[in-house]
N, C-alpha and C positions, 0 to 999 in steps of 0.2 A: 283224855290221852289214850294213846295205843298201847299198849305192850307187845311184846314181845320184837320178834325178827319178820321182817316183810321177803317175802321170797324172792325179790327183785334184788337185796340186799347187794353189792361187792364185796362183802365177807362170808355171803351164804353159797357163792358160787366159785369152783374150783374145778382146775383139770381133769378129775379125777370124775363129776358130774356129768360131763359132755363127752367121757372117753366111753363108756361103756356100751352106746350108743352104735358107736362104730367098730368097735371090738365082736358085738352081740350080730352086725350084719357081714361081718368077714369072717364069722366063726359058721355062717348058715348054711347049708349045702345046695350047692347051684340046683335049681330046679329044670329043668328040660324044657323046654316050651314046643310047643308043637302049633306050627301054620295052619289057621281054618280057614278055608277055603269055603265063599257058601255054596250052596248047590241050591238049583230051583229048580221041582219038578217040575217039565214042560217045557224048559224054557234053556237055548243053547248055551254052554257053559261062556261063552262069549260077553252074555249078559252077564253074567256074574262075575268075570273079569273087569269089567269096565267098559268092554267095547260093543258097543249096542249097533247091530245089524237091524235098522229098522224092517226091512223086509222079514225077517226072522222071528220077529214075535209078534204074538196073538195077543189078540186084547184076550181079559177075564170074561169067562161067562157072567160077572154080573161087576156093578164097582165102576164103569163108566160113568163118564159126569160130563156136561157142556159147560163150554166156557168161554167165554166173551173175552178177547183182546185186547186190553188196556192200553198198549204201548207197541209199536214197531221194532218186532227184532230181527237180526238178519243173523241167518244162521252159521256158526264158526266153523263147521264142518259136514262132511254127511250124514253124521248118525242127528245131528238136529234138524226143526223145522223152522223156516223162514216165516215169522208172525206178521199180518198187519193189523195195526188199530182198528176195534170195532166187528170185527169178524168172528164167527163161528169156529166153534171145533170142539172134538171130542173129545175125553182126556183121560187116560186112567194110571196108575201107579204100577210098579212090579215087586215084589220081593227082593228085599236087600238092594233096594234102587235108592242113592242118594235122594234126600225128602224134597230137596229145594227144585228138585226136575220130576218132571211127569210126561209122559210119551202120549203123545198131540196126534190125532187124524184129519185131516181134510182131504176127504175124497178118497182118491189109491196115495194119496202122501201119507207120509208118517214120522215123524221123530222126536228126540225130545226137546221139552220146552221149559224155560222156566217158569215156574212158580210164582214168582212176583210179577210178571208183567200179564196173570190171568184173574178176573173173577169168576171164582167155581159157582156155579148156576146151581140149581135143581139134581 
């Protein structure tokens, strides 16, 4: 046999348990918050908004990678690139770049590409 009171109890629990709770977060003094913005050095603030000028950024001096085209994508707008299956290209990341895209080279093209329809090579 157990003894005692199980915390789960309907006699252990009361208004007065679950008030304090909410009392202790409307008694706390609003904190300020402040918007960060990232910044990348080298790189047009453009990028770091979200809107990727392919012609605008440079690949890294080193962090490029090839990678092979698993899957035909067609591209949603201009900052991407248009993928076919089986085909080449070059691929490297940016700073504070969403992980699922990577920005693609073929030739003077350039933009970004996703992530799951590449196998990163060598």
């Amino acid at each position: 046999r157990f003894s005692g009171t199980f915390v789960g109890n309907a006699e252990s629990t009361s208004a007065a348990a679950t008030s304090p709770p909410a009392v202790a977060a409307a008694t706390l003094p609003a904190v300020p918050t402040i918007p960060v913005v990232p910044t990348i050095v080298g790189v047009p603030n453009t990028v770091a908004e979200g809107v990727l000028n392919p012609n605008e950024v440079k690949p890294p001096a080193s962090g490029t990678r090839r990678a092979r085209v698993l899957y035909d994508y067609e591209a949603a707008d201009s900052t991407e690139l248009a993928l076919l299956a089986d085909e080449m290209i070059t691929v490297y990341s940016l700073p504070g770049m969403d992980p699922d895209w990577l920005i693609g080279e073929r030739g003077n093209q350039k933009g970004k590409v996703p992530v799951t329809y590449l196998e990163l090579l060598s």
